[in-house]
Every structure is written in C-alpha cells, then in structure tokens.
C-alpha positions as CSV (number, residue, x, y, z in Angstrom):
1,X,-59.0,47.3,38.2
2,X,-61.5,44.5,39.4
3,X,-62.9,41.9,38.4
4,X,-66.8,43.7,38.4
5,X,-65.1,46.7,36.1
6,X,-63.3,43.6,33.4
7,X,-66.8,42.4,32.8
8,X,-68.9,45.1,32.7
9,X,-65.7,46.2,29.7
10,X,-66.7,42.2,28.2
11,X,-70.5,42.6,28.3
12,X,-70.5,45.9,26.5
13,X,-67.6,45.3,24.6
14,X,-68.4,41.3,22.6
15,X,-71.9,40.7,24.6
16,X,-72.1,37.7,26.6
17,X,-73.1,34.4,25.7
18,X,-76.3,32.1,26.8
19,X,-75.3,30.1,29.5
20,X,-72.4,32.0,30.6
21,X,-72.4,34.0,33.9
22,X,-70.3,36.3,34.5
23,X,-71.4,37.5,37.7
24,X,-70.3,33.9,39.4
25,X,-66.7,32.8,40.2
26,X,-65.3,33.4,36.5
27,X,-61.3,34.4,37.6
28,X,-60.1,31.4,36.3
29,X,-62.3,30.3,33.5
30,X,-60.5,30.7,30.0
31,X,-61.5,33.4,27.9
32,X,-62.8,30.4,25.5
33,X,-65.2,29.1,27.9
34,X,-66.6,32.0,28.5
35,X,-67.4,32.5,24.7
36,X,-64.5,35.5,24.0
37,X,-61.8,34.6,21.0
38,X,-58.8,36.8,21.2
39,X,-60.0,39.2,18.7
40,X,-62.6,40.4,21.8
41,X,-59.8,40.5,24.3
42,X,-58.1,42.7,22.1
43,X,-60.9,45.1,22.1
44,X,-61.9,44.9,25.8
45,X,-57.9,45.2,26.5
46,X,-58.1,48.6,23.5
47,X,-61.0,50.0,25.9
48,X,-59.1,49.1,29.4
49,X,-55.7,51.3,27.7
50,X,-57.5,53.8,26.6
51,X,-59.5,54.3,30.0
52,X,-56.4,53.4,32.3
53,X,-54.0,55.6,30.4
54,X,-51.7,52.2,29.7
55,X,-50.1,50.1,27.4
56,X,-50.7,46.5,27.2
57,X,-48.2,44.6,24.8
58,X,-49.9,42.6,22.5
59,X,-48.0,39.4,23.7
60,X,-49.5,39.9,27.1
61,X,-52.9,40.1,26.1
62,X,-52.3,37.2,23.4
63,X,-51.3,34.9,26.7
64,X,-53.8,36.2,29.0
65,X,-56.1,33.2,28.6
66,X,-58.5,34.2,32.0
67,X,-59.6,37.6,33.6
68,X,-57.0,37.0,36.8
69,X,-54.1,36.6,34.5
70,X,-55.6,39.9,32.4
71,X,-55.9,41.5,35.6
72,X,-52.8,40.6,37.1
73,X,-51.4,42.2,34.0
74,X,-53.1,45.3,33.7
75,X,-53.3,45.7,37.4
76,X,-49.3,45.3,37.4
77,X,-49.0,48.4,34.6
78,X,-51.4,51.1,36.7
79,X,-48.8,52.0,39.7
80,X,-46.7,53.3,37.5
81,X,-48.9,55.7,36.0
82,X,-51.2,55.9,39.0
83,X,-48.8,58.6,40.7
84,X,-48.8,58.5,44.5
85,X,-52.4,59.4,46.7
C-alpha cells in the first residue's frame, strides 16, 4: 500500500479539511494536523482490512499517529497474506 492509495481511503473515508493538502509531503504529519481524530483512522484502517484481507490490532492503529507509521504497519501485515508472485 502507498501513500496515494492511504489518502484517497482518508478523503473518501472523513473528507479532508480546508487548508490541508494531502497531495504534498504529508508522511510524517500527525493524523491531528491533518484534521483526522482516531475515530477516522479507525474507519480508514476498517476499509484498508477489509480491502487488504488483514487484520490490524487496534493498538496498532491507536499508536499510528502519521500515514508512514500506518503504512509501515499495514504494509508489514500484507506479505503474509500476499502469497508469492
């Protein structure tokens, strides 16, 4: 997963707020400066299971404050279910 496919999953998910651009260098801005609380992680990270075929514990979402560490995380948890090319 990418950083393009994480916020297309925030804009459609909780919307995006004036002033915030998510199509600039947003890897290591906290979720809270971008104008997501944790009850929209929590969705976006619902979607990314549901789409990925994953499970994300809720403590690992809870501490993902940014989209690296939330991709870090989700990106660790898709080789083993991604089977071999």
């Amino acid at each position: 997963m990418d950083l393009k496919e994480l916020t297309t999953l925030l804009r459609e998910c909780a919307g995006v707020g004036e002033g915030v651009d998510l199509d600039g260098d947003v890897l290591d801005v906290p979720f809270d400066e971008l104008g997501y609380d944790s009850l929209a992680i929590l969705q976006v990270a619902g979607v990314i299971e549901r789409e990925h075929r994953i499970q994300l514990s809720d403590d690992t979402v809870a501490e993902a404050s940014t989209p690296r560490v939330l991709l870090e995380c989700v990106n660790a948890c898709l080789p083993a279910t991604a089977g071999a090319a």
